[in-house]
N, C-alpha and C positions, 0 to 999 in steps of 0.2 A: 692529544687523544680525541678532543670534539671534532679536529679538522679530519682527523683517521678516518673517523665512523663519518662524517658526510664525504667523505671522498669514495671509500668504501661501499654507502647508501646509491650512491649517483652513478655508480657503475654497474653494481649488481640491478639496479634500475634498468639502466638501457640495456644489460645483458634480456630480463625477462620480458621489456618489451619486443627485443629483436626476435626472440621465439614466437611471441603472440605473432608477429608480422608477419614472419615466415611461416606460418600456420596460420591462418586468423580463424579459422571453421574449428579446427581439432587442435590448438596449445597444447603443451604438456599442463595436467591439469593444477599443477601450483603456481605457475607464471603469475597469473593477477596478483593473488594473496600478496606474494614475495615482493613485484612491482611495486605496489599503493604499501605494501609495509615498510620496505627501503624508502621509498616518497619522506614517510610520517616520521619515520626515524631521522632520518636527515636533515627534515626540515626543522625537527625539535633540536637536535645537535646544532644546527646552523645558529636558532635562537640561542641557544644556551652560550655559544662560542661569541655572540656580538654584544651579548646582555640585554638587561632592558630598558629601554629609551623614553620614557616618557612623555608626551606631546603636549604644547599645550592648545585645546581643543575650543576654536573661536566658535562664539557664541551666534549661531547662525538663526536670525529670527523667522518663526513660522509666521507664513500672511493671515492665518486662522488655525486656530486652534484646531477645529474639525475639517481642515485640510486633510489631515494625517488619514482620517479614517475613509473622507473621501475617498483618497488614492487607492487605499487598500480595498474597498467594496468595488471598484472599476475592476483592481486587478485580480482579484479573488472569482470575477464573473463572467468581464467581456473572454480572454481567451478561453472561455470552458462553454461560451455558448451553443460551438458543434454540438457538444455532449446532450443536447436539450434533441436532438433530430435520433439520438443511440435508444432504441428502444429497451424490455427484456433479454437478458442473455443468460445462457447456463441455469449457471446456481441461482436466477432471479425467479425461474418460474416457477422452482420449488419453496419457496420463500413466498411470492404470490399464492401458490395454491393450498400452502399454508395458513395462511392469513384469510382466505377464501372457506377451509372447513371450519376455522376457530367460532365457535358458536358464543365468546365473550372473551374478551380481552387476558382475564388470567390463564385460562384455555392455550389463548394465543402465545401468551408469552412462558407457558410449559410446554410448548409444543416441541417435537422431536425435529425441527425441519431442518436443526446444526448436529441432529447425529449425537457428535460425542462432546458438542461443547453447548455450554447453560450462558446465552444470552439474550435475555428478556428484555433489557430495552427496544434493542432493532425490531423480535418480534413485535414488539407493542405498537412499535410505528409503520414496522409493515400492515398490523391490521387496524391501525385507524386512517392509514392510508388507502386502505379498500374501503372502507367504509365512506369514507369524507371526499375523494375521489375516483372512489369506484376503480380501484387499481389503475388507474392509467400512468404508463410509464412516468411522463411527463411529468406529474405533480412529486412524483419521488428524485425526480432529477433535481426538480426544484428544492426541494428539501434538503438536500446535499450541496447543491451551489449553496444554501443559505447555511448550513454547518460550516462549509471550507469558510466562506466569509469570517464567521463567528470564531472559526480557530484563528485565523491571518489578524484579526483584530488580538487577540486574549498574545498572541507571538508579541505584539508591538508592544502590547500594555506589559506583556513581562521585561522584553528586552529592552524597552528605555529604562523600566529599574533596575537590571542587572547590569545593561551596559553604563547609565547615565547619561546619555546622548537621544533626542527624538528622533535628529536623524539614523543615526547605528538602527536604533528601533525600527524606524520604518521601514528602513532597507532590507532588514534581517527579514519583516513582516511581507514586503515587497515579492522578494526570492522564494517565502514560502508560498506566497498567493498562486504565483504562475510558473514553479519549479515543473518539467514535463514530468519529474519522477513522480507527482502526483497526479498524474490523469487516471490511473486503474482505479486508486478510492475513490477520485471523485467523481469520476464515469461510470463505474460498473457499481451501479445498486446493492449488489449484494455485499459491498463491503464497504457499506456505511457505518458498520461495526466499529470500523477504523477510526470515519471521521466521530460518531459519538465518542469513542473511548479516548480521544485527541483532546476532544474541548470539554469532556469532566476531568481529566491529568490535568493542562494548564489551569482550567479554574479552581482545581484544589489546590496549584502551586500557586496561583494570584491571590487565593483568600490566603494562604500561607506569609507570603509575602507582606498584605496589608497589615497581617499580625504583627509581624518581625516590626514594622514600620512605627507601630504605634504601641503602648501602653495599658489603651485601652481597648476594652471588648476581648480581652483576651479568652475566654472559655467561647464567645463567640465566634471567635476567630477559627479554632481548631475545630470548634462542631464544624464549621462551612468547610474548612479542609477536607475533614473524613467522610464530610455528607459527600461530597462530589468525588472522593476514592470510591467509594461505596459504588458510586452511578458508574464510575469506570470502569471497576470489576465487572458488573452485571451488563455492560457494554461488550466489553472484549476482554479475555484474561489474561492479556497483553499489560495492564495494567496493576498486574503485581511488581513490575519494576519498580515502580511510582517512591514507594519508603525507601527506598538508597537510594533515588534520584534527591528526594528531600533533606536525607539525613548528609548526602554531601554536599547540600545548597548550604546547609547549617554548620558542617565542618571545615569549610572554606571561608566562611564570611569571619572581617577583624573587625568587626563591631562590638566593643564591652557590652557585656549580657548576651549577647546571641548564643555561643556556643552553652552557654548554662541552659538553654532550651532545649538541646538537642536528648539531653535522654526522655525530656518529657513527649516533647513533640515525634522522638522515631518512635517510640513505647507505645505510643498513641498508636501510630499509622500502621505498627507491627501487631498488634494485639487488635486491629479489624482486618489485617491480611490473614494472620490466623483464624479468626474467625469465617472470612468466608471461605477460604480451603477448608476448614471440618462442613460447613454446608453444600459446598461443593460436591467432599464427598459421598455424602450422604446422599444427594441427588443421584451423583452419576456411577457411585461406587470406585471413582477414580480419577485422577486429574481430568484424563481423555481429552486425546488431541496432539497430547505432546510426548516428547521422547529425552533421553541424555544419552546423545550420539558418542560415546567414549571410547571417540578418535582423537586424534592428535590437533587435527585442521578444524574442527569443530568443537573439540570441546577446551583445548589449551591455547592452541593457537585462535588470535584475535580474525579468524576470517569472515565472519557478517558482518561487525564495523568496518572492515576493510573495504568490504562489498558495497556497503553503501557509500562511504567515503567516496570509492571507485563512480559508482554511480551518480553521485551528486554535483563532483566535478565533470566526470565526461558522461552526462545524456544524452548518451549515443545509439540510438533504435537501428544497430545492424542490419536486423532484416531489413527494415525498410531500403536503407541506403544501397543494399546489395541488393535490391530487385529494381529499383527504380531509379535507381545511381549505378555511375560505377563503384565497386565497394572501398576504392582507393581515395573517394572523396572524405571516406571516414576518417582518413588516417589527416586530412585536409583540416576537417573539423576537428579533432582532436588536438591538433596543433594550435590551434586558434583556442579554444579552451584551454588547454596549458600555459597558454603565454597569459592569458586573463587570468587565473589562477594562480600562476609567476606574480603578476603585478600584486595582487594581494597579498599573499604569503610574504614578499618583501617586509610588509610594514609588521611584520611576527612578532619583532621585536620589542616591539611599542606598543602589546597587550600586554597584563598584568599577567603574573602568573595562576595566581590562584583564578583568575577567570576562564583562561585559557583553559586549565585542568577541568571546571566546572563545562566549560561547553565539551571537549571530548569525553567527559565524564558521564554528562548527559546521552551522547552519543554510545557510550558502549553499553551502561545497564539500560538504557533502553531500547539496545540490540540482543539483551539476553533470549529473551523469548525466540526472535528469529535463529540462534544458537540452537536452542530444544526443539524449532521447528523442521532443522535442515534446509534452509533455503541457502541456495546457492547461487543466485543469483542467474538474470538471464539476455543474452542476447535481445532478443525484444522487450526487454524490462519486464516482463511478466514477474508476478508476484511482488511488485513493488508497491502492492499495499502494506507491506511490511516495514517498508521503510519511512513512511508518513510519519510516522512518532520518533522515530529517533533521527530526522534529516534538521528537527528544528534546534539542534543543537548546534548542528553545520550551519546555518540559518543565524542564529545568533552569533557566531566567527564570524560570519561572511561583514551583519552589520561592525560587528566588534572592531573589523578591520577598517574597515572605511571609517570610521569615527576616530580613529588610530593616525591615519594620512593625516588628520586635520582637517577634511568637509571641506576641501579648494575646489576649485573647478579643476584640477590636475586629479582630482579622484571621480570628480562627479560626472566627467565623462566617459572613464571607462566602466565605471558602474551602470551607465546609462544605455552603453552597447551594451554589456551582457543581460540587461532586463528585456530589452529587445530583441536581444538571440534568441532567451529563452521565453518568449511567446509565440516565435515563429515556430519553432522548437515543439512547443505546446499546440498549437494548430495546428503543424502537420500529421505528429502524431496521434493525433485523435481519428485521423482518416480512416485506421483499419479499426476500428470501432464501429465507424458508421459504414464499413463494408459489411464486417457481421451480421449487422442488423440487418439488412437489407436480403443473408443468407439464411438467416434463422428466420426469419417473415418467410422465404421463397420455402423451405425447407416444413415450417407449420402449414402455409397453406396447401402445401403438396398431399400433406398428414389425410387434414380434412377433408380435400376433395376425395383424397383414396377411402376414408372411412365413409362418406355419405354413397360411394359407389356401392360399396361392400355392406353395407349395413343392410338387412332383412329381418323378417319380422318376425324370424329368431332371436335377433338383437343385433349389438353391435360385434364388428370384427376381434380375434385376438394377432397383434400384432408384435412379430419380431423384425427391427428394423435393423439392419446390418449399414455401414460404409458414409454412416454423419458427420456432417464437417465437423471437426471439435473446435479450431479455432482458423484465424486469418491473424498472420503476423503480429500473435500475441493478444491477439483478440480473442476473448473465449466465444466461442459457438455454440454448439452444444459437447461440452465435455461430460455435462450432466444434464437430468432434468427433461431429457426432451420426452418424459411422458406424461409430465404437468403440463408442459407448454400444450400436449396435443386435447390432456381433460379442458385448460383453460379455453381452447378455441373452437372444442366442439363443445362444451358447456356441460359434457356428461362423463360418465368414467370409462375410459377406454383401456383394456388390457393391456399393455402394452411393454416390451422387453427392448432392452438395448442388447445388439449384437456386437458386441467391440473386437475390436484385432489385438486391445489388452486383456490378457488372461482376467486381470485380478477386477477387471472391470463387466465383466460379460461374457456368454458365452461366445467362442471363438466361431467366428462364421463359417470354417470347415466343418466343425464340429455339428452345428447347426445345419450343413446342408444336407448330411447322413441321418439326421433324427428325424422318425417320423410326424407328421403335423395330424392333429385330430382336425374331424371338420369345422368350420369356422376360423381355423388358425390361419395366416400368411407368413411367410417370409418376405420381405420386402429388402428391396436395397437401394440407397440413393442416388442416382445417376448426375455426377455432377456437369458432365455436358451440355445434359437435355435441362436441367434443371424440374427433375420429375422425382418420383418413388417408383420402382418398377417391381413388379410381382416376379420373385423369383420362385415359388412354391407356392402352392393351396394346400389346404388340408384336405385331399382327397384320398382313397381307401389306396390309390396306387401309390400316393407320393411316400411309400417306405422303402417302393420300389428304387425310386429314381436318384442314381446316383452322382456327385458333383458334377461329373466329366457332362451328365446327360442337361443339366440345366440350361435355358437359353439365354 
């Protein structure tokens, strides 16, 4: 029956990749799911059909102790140095300009500048980040390189005690440092969110953990648990997965006494997640934010773990490779990832099981949120800030397995290529980042020049901007926001409306070239050839006259 289902698994596999191929732009839209589901099923089947093998695991000595953590601050920082050249994007200038009117810090961290969601840490750091460096992008990038650090470290410290191996740990820690699926956290400012709400989860599972470990300090132990759930909530509310993450770390472990903890310990973590959902709603009158898509592929079917699974073995940035490659090289590199992912998966056998369950267990409730979010994952990897928190569970497999081979040089070389793939990996994709940048600068100083033309001693312009880049291959531009960027860079409040071609976003620029403009008002539109703002209306007594066909 095991040999059925992976035979079954490995077919209906290459049946749904042969549709992606023959399609790669337009698939039928269940191929992936179905793909990476056959993948996971098969490759469990396969385990289950050879059993489990046990290795025994030579004792490989570190030359230093603080070796480990060396490796991890190089790799946590050198490939993320582009990201220090990416200035404000999007959603950043709204969050700057936020942080810019807070007149005191609890100000700041009530502020409206997340809309429908309550998190006051970020805001707090965005305005002591104005404060202490005067908003410069720069010092916020730095703050995020030193979080991803802080998480790539708290991965290692968990994974040498879940795996039992320094090396598994640091490998695990390694893969997280310089994984590409993490350039959007840890380049795009605005979703620092991510990286805060990362490293109060693992510190509340590490204080967790030293608990389990020891005897004593027990009532201290659990304060530090829920204190840093507490900080993860009010981080991102991403972080209500967090009590079934622990309550299955505790159901899985054979340790005499542990599982006698588990009603204390989930009781605990459950009776402060209640708590801040009634404060929650009391703030916002509602979760806000989130939804329960009750579809099939979304709400029953596993399709966001699948999504990241998908993502985390093959980081594959489409766009890029099909604008600047040919797109057939992807299929190149996708080969080459599978065969590295093959060598791993071989050694399945020879992980425990209850561990095994624990890292994909990790893996799927803390892909719930993404579930109620609808992400669907993307060609450019966009929104793969969502996948930061539940990749370290893949992250933890990855060390699991290599600890698994036996730590020979027969593993430590191909572990050695894929570290090095994936930093090349990580450095090229950060390039349309630092395009952005360089469009949204061209695109704000466009702003200002046209406002200090316009400006009389009536005051300033009111401006409707139609036809702004939103993004570059996955790079956000201005999809939001560009009326902060324009208060931010003329340093006063300028009227300002986005004209978008999305209904739910703006008014539609047809619509807008038939409405009358009062005087003072413009219509503007971006001219991305000239790389200018071009006046397509004034607010003159005729312009109600003037219709689409007549504009220049």
């Amino acid at each position: 029956m095991l040999l059925f289902i992976v035979v079954c698994g490995v077919i209906l596999a290459c049946y749904a990749w042969a549709l992606i191929v023959v399609d790669p732009q337009q698939p039928i839209w269940w191929t992936r799911q179905v793909l990476l589901l056959c993948l996971v099923v098969a490759a469990i089947a396969g385990r289950s059909l050879v059993g489990f093998h046990p290795v025994t695991r030579p004792k490989h000595p570190i030359w230093h102790p603080a070796l480990p953590y060396f490796l991890i601050v190089l790799a946590a920082i050198l490939p993320y140095m582009p990201s220090l050249r990416v200035g404000f994007l999007s959603d950043d200038f709204g969050l700057a300009w936020a942080a810019r009117e807070a007149d005191s810090a609890l100000d700041a961290m009530t502020s409206e500048a997340f809309i429908s969601f309550f998190r006051p840490i970020p805001l707090l750091l965005w305005w002591i980040g104005d404060r202490v460096w005067h908003g410069n992008s720069l010092g916020y990038h730095v703050l995020s390189l030193l979080v991803h650090t802080v998480n790539s470290i708290l991965v290692f410290l968990l994974g040498r005690r879940l795996i039992g191996s320094v090396l598994g740990g640091l490998l695990a820690a390694l893969v997280f440092a310089i994984h590409p699926l993490h350039i959007e956290p840890v380049t795009w400012l605005a979703a620092n969110s991510d990286l805060l709400c990362t490293s109060f989860c693992l510190a509340s599972l590490l204080a967790l953990e030293r608990r389990l470990a020891t005897n004593t300090t027990r009532f201290a132990g659990i304060l530090a648990s829920l204190t840093f759930f507490i900080l993860a909530l009010f981080s991102k509310e991403a972080a209500f997965a967090l009590p079934a993450i622990a309550i299955l770390r505790l159901a899985l472990d054979e340790r005499p006494g542990i599982r006698a903890r588990l009603r204390t310990v989930g009781g605990a973590y459950l009776v402060v997640l209640l708590a801040y959902g009634a404060f929650r709603f009391s703030i916002l009158r509602g979760i806000g934010g989130y939804s329960l898509p009750l579809s099939f592929w979304n709400t029953v079917f596993p399709s966001q773990p699948l999504l990241v699974i998908g993502d985390f073995f093959f980081p594959i940035h489409t766009t890029l490779f099909s604008h600047e490659f040919n797109r057939w090289l992807q299929y190149v590199i996708a080969g080459l990832m599978a065969a590295a992912g093959l060598w791993w998966m071989i050694a399945l056998h020879r992980v425990p099981g209850r561990r095994l369950w624990l890292w994909l267990g990790f893996l799927f409730l803390a892909s719930v949120p993404t579930w109620l979010f609808r992400w669907q994952g993307s060609a450019a990897l966009e929104w793969s800030r969502f996948a930061y928190l539940p990749t370290i569970g893949l992250c933890w497999l990855f060390g699991d397995l290599y600890a698994a081979r036996g730590q020979n040089r027969r593993g430590a070389f191909p572990a050695f290529v894929i570290l090095v793939g994936l930093i090349v990996l990580t450095l090229w994709y950060q390039t349309p980042w630092i395009r952005a940048t360089r469009l949204a600068n061209e695109t704000i100083a466009a702003g200002v020049s046209l406002v200090t033309q316009l400006t009389t001693s009536a005051g300033p312009p009111s401006l409707y901007v139609a036809d702004l880049p939103q993004e570059i291959h996955g790079a956000p531009v201005f999809a939001n926001c560009y009326p902060q960027a324009l208060n931010l860079a003329t340093g006063q409040f300028i009227t300002t409306q986005v004209v978008s071609e999305r209904p739910r976003a703006g008014i539609h620029p047809d619509v807008m070239a038939a409405t009358p403009l009062r005087p003072g008002e413009y219509l503007v539109s971006w001219d991305a050839q000239k790389g200018d703002l071009r006046i397509i209306r004034t607010g003159t007594s005729r312009s109600a006259l003037i219709s689409p066909e007549e504009m220049p």
